[in-house]
C-alpha positions in Angstrom: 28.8 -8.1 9.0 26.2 -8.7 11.6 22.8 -9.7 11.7 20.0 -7.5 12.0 18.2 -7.3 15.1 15.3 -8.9 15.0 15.9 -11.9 13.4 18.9 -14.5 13.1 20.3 -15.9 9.6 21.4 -19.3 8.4 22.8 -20.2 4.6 21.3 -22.8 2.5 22.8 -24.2 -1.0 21.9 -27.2 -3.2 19.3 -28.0 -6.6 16.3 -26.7 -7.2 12.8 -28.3 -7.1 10.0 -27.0 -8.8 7.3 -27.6 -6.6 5.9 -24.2 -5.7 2.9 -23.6 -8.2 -0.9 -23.6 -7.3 -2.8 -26.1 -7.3 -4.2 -27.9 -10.4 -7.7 -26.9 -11.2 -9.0 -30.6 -9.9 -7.4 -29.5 -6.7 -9.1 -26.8 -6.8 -12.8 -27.4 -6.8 -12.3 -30.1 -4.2 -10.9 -27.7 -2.1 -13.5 -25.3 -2.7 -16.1 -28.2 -2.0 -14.5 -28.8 0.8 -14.3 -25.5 2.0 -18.3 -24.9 1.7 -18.7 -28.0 3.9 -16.2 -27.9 6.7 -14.2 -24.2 6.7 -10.9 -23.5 7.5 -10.5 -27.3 9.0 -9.2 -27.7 5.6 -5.7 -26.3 6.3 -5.3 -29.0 8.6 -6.9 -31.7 6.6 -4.8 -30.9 3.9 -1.5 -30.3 5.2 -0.3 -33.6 4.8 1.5 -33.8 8.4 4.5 -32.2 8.8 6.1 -30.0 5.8 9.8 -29.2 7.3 11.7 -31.6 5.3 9.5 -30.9 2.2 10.3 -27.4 2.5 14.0 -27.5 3.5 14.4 -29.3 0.0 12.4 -26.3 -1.8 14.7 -24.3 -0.4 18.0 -25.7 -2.2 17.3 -23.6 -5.2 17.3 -20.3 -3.1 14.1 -18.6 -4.1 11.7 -17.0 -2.0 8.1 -17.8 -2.7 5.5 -14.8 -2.1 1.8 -15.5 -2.7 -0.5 -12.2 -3.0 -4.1 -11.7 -2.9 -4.2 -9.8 -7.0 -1.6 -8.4 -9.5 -1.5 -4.8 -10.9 -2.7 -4.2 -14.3 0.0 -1.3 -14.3 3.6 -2.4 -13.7 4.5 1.4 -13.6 5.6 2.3 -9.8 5.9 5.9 -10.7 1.6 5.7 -11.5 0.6 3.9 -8.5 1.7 3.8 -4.9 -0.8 0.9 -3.9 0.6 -1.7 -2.5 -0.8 -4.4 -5.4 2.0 -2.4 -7.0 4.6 -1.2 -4.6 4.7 -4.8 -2.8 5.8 -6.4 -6.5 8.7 -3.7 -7.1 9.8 -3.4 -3.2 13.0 -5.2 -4.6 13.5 -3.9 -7.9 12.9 -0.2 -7.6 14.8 2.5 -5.2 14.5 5.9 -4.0 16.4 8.7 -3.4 16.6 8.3 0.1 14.6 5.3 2.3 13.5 4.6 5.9 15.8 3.2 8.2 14.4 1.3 11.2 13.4 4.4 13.2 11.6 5.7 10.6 14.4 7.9 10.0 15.0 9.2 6.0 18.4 8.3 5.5 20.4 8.1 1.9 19.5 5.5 -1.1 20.4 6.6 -4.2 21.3 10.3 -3.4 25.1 11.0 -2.0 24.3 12.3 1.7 21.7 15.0 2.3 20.0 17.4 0.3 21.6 20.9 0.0 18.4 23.8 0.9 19.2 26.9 0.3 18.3 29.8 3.2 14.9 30.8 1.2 14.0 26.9 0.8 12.8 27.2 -2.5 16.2 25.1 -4.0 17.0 21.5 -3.4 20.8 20.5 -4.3 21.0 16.6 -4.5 24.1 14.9 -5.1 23.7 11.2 -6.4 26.0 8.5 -5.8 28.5 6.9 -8.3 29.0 3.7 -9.6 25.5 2.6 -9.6 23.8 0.6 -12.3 20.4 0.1 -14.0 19.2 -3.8 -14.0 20.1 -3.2 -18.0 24.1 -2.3 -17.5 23.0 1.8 -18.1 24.9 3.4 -15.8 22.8 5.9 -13.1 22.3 9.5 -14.0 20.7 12.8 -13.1 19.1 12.5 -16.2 17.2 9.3 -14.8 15.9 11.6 -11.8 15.1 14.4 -14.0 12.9 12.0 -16.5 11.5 10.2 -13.1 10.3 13.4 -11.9 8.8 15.0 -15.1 6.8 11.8 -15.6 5.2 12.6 -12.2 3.9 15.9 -13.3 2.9 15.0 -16.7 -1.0 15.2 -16.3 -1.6 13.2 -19.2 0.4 10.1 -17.5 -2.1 9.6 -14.6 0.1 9.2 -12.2 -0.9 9.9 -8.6 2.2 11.6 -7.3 1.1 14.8 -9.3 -1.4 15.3 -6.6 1.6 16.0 -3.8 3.7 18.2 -6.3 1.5 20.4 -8.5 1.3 24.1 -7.3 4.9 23.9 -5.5 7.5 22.5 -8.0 8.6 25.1 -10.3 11.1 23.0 -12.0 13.8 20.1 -11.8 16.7 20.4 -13.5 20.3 18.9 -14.4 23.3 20.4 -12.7 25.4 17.5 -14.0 25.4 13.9 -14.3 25.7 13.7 -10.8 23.6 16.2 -9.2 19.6 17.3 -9.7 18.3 20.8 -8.9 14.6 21.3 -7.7 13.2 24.5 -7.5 10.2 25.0 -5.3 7.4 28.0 -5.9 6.7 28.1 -2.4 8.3 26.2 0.5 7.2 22.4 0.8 8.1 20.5 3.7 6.8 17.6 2.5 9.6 16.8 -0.2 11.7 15.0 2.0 9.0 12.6 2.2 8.3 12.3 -1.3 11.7 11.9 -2.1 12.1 8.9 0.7 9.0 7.2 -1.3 8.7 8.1 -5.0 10.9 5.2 -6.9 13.2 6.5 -9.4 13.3 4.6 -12.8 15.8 4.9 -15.8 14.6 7.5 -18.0 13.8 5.4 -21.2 11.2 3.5 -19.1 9.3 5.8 -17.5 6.4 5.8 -19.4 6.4 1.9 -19.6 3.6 0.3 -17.9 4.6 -3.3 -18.8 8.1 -3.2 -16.6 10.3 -2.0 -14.0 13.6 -1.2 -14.6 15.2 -0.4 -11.2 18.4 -0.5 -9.5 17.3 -2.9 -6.8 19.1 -6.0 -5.5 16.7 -7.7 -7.6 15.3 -7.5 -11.7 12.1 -8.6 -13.0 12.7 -10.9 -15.2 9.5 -12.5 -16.4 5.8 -12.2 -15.6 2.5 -13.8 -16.5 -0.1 -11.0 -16.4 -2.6 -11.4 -13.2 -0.4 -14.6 -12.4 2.9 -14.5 -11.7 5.9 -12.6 -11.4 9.9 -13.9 -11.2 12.6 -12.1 -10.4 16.7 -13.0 -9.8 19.4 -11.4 -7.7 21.1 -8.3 -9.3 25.0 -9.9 -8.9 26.2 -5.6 -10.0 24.1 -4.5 -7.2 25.4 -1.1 -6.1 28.9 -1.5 -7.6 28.7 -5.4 -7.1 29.1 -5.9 -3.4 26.5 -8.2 -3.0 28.1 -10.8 -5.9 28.8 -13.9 -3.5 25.8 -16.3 -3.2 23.9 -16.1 -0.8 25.8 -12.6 0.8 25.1 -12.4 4.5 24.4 -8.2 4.2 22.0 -6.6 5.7 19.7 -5.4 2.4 21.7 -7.4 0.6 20.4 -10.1 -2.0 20.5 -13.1 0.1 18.1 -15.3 -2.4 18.8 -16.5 -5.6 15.5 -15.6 -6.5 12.2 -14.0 -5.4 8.5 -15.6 -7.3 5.3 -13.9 -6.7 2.2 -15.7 -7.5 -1.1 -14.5 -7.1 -4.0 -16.3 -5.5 -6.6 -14.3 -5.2 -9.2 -16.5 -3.1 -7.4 -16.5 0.4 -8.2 -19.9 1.4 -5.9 -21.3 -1.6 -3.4 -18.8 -0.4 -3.7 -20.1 3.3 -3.3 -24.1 2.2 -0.4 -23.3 -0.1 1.5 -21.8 2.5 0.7 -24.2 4.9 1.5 -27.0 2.5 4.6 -25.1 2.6 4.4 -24.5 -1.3 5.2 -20.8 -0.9 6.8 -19.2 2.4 5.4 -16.2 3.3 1.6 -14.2 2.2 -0.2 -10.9 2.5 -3.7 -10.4 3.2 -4.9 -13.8 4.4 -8.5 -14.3 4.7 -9.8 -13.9 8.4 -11.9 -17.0 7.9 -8.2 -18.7 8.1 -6.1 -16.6 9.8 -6.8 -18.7 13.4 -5.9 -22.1 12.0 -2.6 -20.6 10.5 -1.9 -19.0 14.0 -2.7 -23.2 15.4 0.1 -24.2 13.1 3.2 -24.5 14.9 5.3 -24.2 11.3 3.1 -21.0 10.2 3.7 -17.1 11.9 1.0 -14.4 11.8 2.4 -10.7 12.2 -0.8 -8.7 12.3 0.3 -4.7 12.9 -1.2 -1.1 13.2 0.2 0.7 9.7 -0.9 3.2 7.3 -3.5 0.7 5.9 -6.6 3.1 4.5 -9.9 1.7 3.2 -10.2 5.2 0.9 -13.8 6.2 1.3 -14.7 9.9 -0.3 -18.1 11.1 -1.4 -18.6 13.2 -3.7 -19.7 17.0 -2.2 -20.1 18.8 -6.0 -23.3 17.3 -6.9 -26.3 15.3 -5.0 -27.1 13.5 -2.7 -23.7 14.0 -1.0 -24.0 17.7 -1.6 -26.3 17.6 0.9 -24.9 18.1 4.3 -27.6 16.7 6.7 -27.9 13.4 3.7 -24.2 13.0 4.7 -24.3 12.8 8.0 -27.3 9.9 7.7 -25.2 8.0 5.6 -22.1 8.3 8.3 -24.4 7.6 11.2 -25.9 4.4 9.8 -22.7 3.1 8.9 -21.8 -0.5 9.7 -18.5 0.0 11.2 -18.3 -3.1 13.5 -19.8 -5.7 11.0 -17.0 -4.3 8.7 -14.7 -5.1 11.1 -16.1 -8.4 12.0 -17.2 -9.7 9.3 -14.6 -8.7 7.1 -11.8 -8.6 9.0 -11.7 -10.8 11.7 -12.2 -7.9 14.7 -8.1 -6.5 13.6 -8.8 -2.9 13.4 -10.7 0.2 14.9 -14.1 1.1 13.8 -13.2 4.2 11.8 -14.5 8.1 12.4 -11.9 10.5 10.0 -9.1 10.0 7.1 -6.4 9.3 9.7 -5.8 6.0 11.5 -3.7 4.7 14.5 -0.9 4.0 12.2 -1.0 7.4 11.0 1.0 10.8 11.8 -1.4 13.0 13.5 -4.0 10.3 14.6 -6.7 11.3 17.3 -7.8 8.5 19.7 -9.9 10.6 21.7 -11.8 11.7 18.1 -15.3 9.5 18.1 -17.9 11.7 16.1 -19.7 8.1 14.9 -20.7 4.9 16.5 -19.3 1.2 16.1 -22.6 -0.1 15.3 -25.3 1.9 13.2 -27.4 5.0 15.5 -30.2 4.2 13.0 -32.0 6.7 15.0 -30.0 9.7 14.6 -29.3 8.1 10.9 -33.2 9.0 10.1 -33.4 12.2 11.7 -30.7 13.4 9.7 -32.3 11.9 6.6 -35.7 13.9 7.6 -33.9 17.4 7.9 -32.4 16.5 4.3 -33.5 18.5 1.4 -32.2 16.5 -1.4 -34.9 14.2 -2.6 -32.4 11.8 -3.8 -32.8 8.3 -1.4 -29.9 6.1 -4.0 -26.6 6.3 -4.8 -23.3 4.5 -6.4 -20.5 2.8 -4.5 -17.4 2.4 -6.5 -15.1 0.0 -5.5 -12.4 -1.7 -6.3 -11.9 -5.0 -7.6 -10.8 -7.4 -4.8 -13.3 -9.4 -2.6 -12.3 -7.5 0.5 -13.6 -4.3 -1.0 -16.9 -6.1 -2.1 -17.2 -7.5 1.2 -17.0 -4.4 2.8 -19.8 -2.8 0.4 -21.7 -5.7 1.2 -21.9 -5.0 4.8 -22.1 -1.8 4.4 -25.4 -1.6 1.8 -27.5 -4.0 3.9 -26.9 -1.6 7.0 -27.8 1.6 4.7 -31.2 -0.3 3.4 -32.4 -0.1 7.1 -32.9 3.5 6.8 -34.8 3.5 3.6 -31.1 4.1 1.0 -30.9 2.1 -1.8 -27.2 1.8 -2.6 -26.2 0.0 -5.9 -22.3 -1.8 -6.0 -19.9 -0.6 -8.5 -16.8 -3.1 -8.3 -14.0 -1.6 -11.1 -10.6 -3.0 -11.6 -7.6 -0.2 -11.5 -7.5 1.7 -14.1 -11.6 2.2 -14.3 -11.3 2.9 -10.4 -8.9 5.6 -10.9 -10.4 7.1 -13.7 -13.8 7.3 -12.4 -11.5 9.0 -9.1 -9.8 11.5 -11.2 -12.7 12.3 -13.5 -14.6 13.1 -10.1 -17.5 10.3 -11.8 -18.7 8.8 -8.6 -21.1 9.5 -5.4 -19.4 7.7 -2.9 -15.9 6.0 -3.9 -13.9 3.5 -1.8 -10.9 1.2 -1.8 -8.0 -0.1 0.2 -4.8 1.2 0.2 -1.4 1.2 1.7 -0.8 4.6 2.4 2.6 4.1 3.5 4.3 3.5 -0.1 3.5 7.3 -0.8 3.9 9.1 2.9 5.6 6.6 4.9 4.3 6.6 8.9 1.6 9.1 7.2 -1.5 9.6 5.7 -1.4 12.8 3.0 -3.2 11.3 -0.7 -6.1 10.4 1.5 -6.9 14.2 2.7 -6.2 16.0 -0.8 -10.3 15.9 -1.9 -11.0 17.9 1.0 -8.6 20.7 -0.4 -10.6 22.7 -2.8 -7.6 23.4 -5.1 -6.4 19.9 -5.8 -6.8 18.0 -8.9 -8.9 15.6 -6.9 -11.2 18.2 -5.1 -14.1 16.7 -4.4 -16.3 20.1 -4.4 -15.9 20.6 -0.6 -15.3 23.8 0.0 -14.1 24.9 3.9 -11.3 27.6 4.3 -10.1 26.5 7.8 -9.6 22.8 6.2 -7.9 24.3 2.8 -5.4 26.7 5.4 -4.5 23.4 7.3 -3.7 21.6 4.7 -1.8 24.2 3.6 0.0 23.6 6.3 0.4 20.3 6.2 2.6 20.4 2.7 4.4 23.1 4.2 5.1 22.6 7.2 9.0 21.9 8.4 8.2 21.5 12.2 6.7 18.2 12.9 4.5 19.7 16.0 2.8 22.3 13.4 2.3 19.8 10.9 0.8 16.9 13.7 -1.7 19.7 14.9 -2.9 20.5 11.6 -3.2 16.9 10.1 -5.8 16.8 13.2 -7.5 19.7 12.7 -8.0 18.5 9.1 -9.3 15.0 10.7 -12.0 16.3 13.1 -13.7 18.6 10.9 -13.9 16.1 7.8 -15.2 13.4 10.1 -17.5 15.8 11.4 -18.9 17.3 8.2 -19.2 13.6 7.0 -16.9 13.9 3.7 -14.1 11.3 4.7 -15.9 8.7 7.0 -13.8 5.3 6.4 -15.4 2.2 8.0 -12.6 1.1 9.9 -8.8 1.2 10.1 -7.6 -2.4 9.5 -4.1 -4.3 10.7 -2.0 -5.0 8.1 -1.4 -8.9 8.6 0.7 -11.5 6.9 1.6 -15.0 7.7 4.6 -16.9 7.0 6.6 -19.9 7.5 8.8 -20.3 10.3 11.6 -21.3 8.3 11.8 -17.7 7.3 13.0 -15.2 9.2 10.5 -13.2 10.8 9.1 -9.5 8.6 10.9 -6.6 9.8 8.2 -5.1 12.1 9.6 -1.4 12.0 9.1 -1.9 7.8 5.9 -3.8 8.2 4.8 -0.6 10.2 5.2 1.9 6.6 3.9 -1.2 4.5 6.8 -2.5 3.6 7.9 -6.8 3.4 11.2 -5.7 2.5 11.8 -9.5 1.3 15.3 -8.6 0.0 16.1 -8.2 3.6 14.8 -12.0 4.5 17.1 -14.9 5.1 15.9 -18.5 5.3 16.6 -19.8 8.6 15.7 -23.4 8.3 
């Protein structure tokens, strides 16, 4: 078969050589020593001249080497759609249907398109045969059904309830080859959902310390908050893929695929440039110049549906307060945000949507780049709450920390004293579905759950959703509404930015900045799909080593 089109493929064969951990804890501190007196010059120093041949003999035992910036606590893809997650099970898991690359939703699992009847409340999905689980179990409607009950189990936690509760009436088992879902009320965002959601086998959908997919590739082993190892699924959709090293597109071209987390970015930076591991997400932006210097390194850095989540809470003070609001939006650091933290790749930010984002608004600019202290404090004078502090929750990476950094010393100038909360997952989320927080933030890759879209990020602002967060504005609720309803793309674009202007302008979803999604890689691989990269996706399954 032919290549894809943006990148060309070469085979590799041979031993293996083990020579892809981290470095040793000695290694380590000096680098860290050496890092607080002379910055990024370290890549250089350290690179030990020129890696090729070091890294063409790696690349004898066929794996692919992925370093990431932190690990999920929860293995579960059906409970999270961040990319910590998503980017760990991109190979192992699959979906109903998937994104071609036009964007287009185009058949996974499912045996051709969905079946609607003329009232749209009924989904007929055939499922395609002779597929297998990584554990032999052959795939079943049965899997679906279990997949999609999980979702709306409340007591499971899992975020996807938030798109389907209050329009799925039911799913249900036509057969062993075919799933019925039955709508209460037209939803023309299913076929989005079902391009995104990962279907699991139905004993393991409640497992948090696994995946069991149908993917090119299975998880075999994993160090929690360390490292995780996969190896190619030879029975892969009936077996096609079986030949080493298959030249398919999607195929399994690698042996095997390790991810191993390094969660400073400057230890990330030299091990890729050391040629220890060949590709990594989120590098630091104190780095990312010398990697773009070094003629063995790429960096792909790309507008996508990359959110820094920032909600306040409307129910209860300060934030209640409208005019208190609009102080805190107006003396937000935007540009030291996006300087400072990332490296000036991004757009200072204004509402929820972003330039990745279906129904983005260029023209919308309600709040400046850098702080209008001035308007900040007259805003603050007309408030009537008497409340001058407040909590930011964040989560638990040093980018979101950095951002709150930034952001509180710019807040102090007009008199707020704002107190960091840094939580790991599963305290994030529960403080977020709890509604136990004043102002909550975090990054996420939208794009796992809505593709070229941005939909988790607005459902606070609806008053009826699980995650209301007590703002209450019919005009915003109705075009939502729309939104999830919504079959024409026009209708739905128009109302995604009606529902951006007025929550940027009433202050309740005011994100500092919409960042790039950038990785870097070695040149040895062939280059990230750009039209993936755009929804969030690596897609390493689809990589080849080229040299």
């Amino acid at each position: 078969m032919t290549p894809g089109p943006w990148w060309a493929r070469t085979r590799t064969t041979g031993g293996a050589d083990p020579a892809h951990a981290g470095p040793s804890r000695r290694g380590f501190l000096g680098m860290t020593a050496a890092l607080a007196l002379g910055g990024t010059g370290l890549l250089t120093a350290c690179s030990g001249g020129d890696s090729g041949a070091r890294v063409a003999d790696r690349h004898k035992d066929g794996v692919l080497r992925i370093g990431v910036a932190a690990a999920p606590s929860n293995l579960n893809p059906l409970d999270s759609g961040a990319e910590v997650t998503r980017w760990i099970a991109e190979a192992v898991m699959e979906s109903l249907y998937a994104y071609d690359d036009q964007l287009n939703s185009v058949p996974l699992l499912a045996d051709g398109e969905p079946q609607i009847s003329a009232d749209q409340l009924t989904w007929t999905i055939r499922l395609k045969t002779g597929i297998t689980w990584h554990n032999g179990a052959p795939f079943t409607a049965d899997d679906v059904v279990a997949t999609l009950v999980h979702m709306l189990d409340l007591s499971a936690g899992s975020e996807w309830i938030t798109y389907m509760l209050g329009y799925v009436q039911s799913f249900e088992k036509a057969d062993d080859r075919t799933v019925r879902i039955v709508l209460a009320k037209p939803y023309g965002l299913l076929r989005s959902h079902l391009t995104n959601l990962p279907v699991t086998h139905k004993d393991f959908v409640t497992r948090k310390d696994t995946m069991m997919g149908t993917g090119p590739y299975k998880l075999d082993t994993y160090v929690p908050g360390q490292s995780f190892t996969m190896s190619r699924f030879d029975a892969y959709h009936g077996g096609q893929f079986r030949a080493p090293f298959a030249d398919v597109p999607g195929g399994a071209a690698f042996k095997g695929i390790e991810y191993t987390v390094f969660t400073d970015g400057n230890t990330r930076a030299i091990s890729l440039k050391q040629g220890k591991i060949d590709l990594i997400t989120s590098p630091a932006q104190t780095t990312v110049q010398k990697l773009k210097e070094a003629k063995e390194l790429a960096v792909t850095s790309t507008v996508a549906p990359l959110d820094v989540l920032t909600y306040v809470l409307v129910a209860r003070e300060p934030f209640s307060d409208e005019n208190f609001r609009k102080a805190v939006a107006h003396s937000m650091d935007r540009d030291g945000v996006l300087q400072r933290v990332y490296g000036g790749r991004g757009t200072p930010g204004q509402g929820p949507i972003g330039p990745g984002e279906l129904g983005h608004d260029q023209a919308l600019s309600v709040y400046p780049a850098t702080p209008d202290l001035a308007k900040a404090k007259e805003f603050l004078a007309k408030a009537t709450t008497a409340k001058r502090d407040f909590t930011l929750t964040v989560g638990a990476s040093q980018t979101a920390r950095d951002i709150a950094q930034v952001l509180v010393a710019g807040w102090a100038k007009i008199g707020l004293n704002v107190r960091i909360e840094q939580l790991a997952g599963g305290p994030w989320s529960n403080k977020w579905l709890s509604r136990d927080y004043d102002m909550l933030m975090n990054t996420f890759s939208s794009g796992f759950t809505s593709g070229p879209a941005n939909y988790l990020t607005l459902a606070p602002a609806s008053s009826t959703n699980v995650l209301a967060c007590g703002y209450k504005n019919p005009e915003v609720d109705k075009a939502i509404d729309t939104v999830w309803q919504a079959t024409d793309p026009a209708e739905r674009t128009a109302a995604l930015r009606t529902v951006d202007r007025i929550l940027a302008e009433d202050a309740v979803i005011f994100p500092p900045l919409y960042p790039e999604l950038v990785v870097a890689q070695r040149t040895e691989l062939s280059p990230v799909n750009p039209a993936q990269l755009k929804i969030c996706r690596l897609a390493p399954h689809t990589l080849r080593f080229t040299g």
